[in-house]
N, CA, C and O of each residue as an XYZ file, in Angstrom:
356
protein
N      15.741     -1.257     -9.137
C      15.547     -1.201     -7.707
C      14.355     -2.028     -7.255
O      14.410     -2.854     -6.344
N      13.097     -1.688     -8.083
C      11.907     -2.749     -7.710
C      12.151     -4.144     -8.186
O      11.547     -4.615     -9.149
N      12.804     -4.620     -7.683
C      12.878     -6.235     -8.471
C      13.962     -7.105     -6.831
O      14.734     -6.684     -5.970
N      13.235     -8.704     -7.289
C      14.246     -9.147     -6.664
C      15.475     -9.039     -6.980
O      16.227     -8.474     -6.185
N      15.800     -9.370     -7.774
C      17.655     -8.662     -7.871
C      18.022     -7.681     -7.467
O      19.101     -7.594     -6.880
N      17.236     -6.682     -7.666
C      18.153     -5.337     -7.294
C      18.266     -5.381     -5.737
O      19.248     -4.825     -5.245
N      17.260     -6.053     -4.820
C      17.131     -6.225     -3.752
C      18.659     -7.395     -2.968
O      19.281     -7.399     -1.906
N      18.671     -8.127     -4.097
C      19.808     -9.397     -3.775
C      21.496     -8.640     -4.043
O      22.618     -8.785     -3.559
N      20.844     -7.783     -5.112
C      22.807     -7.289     -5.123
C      22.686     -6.028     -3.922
O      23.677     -5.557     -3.363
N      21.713     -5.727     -3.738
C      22.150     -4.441     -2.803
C      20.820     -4.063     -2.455
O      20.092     -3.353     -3.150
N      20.398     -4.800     -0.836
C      19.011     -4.541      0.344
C      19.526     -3.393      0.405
O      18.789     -2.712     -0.308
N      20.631     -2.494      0.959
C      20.787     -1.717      1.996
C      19.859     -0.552      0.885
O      18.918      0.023      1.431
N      20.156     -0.180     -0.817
C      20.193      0.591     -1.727
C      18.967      0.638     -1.800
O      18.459      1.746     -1.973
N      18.069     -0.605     -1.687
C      16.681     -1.077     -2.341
C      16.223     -0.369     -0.828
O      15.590      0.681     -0.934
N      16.439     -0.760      0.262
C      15.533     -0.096      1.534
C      15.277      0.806      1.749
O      14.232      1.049      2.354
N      16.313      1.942      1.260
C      16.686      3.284      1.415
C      15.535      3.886      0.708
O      14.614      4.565      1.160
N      15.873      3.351     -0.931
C      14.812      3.842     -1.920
C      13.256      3.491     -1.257
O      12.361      4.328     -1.379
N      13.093      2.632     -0.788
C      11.663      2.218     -0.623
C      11.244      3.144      0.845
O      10.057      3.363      1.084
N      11.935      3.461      1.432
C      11.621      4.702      3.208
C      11.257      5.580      2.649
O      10.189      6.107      2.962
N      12.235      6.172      1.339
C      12.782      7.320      0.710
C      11.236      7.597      0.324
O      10.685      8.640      0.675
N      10.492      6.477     -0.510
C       9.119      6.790     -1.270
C       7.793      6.650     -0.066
O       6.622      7.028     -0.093
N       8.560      5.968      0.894
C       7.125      6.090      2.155
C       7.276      7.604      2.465
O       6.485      8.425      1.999
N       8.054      7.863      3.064
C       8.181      9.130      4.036
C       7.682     10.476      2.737
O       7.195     11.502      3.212
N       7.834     10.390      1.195
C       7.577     10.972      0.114
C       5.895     10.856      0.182
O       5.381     11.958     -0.015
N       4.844      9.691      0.433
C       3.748      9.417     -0.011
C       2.763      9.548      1.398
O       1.533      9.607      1.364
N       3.679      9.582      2.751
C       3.173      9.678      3.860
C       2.012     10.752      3.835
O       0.832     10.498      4.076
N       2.696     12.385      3.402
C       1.603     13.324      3.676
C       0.785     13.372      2.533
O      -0.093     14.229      2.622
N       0.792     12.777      1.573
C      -0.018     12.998      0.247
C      -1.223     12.732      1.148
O      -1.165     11.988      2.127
N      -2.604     13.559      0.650
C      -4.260     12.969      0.999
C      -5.027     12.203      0.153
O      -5.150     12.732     -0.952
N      -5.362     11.572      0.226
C      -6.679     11.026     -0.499
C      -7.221     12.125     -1.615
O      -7.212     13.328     -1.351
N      -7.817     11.480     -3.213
C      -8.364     12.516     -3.731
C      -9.702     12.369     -3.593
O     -10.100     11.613     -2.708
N     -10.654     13.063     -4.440
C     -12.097     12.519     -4.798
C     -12.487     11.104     -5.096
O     -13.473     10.439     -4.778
N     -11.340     10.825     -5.854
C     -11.960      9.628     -6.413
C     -11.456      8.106     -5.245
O     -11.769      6.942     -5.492
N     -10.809      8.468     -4.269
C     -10.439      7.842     -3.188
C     -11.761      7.834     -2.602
O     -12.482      6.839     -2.680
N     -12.177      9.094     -1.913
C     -13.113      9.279     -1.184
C     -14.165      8.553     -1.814
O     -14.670      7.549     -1.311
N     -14.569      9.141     -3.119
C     -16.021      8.059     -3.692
C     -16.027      7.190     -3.551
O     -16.971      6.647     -2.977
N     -14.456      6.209     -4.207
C     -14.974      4.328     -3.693
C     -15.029      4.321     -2.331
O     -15.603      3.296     -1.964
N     -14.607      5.170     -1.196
C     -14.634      4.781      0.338
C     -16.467      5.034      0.648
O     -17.192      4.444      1.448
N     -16.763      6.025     -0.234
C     -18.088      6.528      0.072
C     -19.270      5.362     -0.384
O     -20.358      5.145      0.150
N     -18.680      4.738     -1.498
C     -19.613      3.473     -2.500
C     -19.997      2.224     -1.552
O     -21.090      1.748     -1.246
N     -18.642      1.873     -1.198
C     -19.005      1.135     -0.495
C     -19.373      1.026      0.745
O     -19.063      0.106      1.502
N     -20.166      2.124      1.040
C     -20.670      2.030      2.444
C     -21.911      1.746      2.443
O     -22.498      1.253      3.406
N     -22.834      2.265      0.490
C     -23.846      1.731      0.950
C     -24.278      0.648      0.772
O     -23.587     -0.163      0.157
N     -25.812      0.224      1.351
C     -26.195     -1.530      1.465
C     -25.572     -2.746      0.551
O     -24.931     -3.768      0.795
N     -26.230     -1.933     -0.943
C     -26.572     -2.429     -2.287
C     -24.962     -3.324     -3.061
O     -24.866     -4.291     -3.816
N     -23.896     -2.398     -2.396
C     -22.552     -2.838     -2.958
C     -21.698     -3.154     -1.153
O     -20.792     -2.377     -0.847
N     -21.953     -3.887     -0.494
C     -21.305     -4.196      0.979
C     -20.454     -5.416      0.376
O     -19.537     -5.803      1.101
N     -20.602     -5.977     -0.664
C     -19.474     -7.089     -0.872
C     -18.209     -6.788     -2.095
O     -17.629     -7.550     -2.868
N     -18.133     -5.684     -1.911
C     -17.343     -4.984     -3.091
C     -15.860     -4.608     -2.387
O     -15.702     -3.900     -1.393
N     -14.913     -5.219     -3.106
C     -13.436     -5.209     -2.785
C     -12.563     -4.358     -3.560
O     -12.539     -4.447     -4.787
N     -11.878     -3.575     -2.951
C     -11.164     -3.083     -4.248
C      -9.469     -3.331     -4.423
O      -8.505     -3.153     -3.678
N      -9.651     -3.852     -5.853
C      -8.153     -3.943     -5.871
C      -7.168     -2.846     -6.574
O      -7.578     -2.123     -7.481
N      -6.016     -2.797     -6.142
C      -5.455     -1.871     -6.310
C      -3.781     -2.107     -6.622
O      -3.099     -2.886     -5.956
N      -3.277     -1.332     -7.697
C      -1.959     -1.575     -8.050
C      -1.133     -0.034     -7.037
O       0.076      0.195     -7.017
N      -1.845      0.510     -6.561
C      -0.849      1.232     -5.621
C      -0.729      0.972     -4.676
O      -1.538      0.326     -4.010
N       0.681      1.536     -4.196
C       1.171      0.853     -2.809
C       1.144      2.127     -1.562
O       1.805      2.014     -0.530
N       0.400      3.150     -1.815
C       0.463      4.361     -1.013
C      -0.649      3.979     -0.012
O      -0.391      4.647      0.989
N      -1.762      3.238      0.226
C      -2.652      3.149      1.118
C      -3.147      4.045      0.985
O      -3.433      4.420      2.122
N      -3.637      5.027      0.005
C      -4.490      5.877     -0.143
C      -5.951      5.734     -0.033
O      -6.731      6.410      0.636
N      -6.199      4.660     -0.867
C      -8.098      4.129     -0.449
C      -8.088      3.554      1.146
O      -9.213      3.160      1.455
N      -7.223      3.428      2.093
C      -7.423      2.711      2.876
C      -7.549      4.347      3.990
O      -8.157      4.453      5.055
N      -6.849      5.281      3.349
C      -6.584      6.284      4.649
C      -8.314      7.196      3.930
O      -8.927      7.903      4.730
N      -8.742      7.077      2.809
C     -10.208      7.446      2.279
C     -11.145      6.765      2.782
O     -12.287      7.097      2.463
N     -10.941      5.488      3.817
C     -12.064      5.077      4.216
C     -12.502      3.640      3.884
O     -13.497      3.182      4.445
N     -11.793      2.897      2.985
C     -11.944      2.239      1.782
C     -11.317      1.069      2.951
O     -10.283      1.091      3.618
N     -12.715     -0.192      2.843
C     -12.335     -1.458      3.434
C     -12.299     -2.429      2.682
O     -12.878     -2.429      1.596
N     -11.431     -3.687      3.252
C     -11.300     -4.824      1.914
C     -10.362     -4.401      0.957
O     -10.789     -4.431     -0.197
N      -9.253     -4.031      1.102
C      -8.455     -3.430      0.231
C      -7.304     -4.209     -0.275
O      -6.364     -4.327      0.512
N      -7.159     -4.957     -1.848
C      -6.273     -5.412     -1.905
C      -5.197     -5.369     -2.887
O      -5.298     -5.260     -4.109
N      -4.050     -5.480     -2.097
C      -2.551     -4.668     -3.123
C      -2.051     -5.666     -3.452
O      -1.720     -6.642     -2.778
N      -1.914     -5.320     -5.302
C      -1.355     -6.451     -6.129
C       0.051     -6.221     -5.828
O       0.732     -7.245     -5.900
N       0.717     -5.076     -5.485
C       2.003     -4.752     -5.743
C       2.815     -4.575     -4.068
O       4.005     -4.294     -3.927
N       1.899     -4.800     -3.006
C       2.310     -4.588     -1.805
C       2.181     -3.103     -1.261
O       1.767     -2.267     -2.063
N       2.406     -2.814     -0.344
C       2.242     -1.630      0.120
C       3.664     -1.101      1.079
O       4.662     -1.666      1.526
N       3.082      0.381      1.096
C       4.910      1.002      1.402
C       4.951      1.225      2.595
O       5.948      1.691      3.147
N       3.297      0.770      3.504
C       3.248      0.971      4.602
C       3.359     -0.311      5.711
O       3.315     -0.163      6.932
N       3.535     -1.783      4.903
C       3.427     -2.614      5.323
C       4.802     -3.823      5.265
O       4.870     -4.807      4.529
N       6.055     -3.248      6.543
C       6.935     -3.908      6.112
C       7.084     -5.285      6.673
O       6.544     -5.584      7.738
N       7.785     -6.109      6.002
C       7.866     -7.404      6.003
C       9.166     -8.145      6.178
O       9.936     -7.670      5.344
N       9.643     -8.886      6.724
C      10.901     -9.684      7.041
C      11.357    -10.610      5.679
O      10.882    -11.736      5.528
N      12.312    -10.036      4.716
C      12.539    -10.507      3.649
C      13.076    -11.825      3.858
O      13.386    -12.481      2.863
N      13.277    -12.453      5.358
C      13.738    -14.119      4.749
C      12.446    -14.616      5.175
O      12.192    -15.592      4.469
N      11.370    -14.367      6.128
C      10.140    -15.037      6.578
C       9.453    -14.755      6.409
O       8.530    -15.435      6.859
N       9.120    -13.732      5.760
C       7.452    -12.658      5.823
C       6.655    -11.987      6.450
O       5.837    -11.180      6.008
N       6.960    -12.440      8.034
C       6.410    -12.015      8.650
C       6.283    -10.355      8.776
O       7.259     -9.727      8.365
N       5.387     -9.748      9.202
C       5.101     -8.769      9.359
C       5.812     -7.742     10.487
O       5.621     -7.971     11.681
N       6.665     -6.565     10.050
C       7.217     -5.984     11.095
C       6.346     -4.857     11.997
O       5.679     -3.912     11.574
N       6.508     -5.146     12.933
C       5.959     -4.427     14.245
C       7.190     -3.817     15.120
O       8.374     -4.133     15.240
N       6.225     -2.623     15.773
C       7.360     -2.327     16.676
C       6.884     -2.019     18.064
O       7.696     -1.749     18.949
């Protein structure tokens, strides 16, 4: 399902699954260890500190956590699979 192919033989299957895991990860909270890097980098000493991240839940981002970047994309950030552009509504 996570792959371009599975996406090319069957969007409708792959979209479903991917709502299926937003609307699943929507109410999850932030843990401790969310909160700490949101908390780290607030002070002076580390202000150029980025964090990267292989999850796609936006969890460090709803902890506070700025500069946030997803190797794997995010489940909150959909995109127009022939242009990229970013969907809005």
């Amino acid at each position: 399902l996570s792959s371009v192919q599975g996406w090319e033989r069957n969007p409708e299957r792959v979209w479903g699954w991917y709502l299926w895991r937003h609307y699943l990860v929507a109410d999850v909270q932030p843990n401790a260890g969310h909160r700490a890097i949101a908390d780290w980098q607030q002070h002076p000493e580390v202000t150029a500190v980025t964090v990267i991240t292989q999850n796609v839940d936006d969890l460090h981002e709803r902890a506070g956590s700025t500069a946030v970047h997803h190797l794997h994309g995010s489940l909150f950030e959909f995109r127009c699979a022939r242009c990229g552009m970013p969907y809005t509504e």
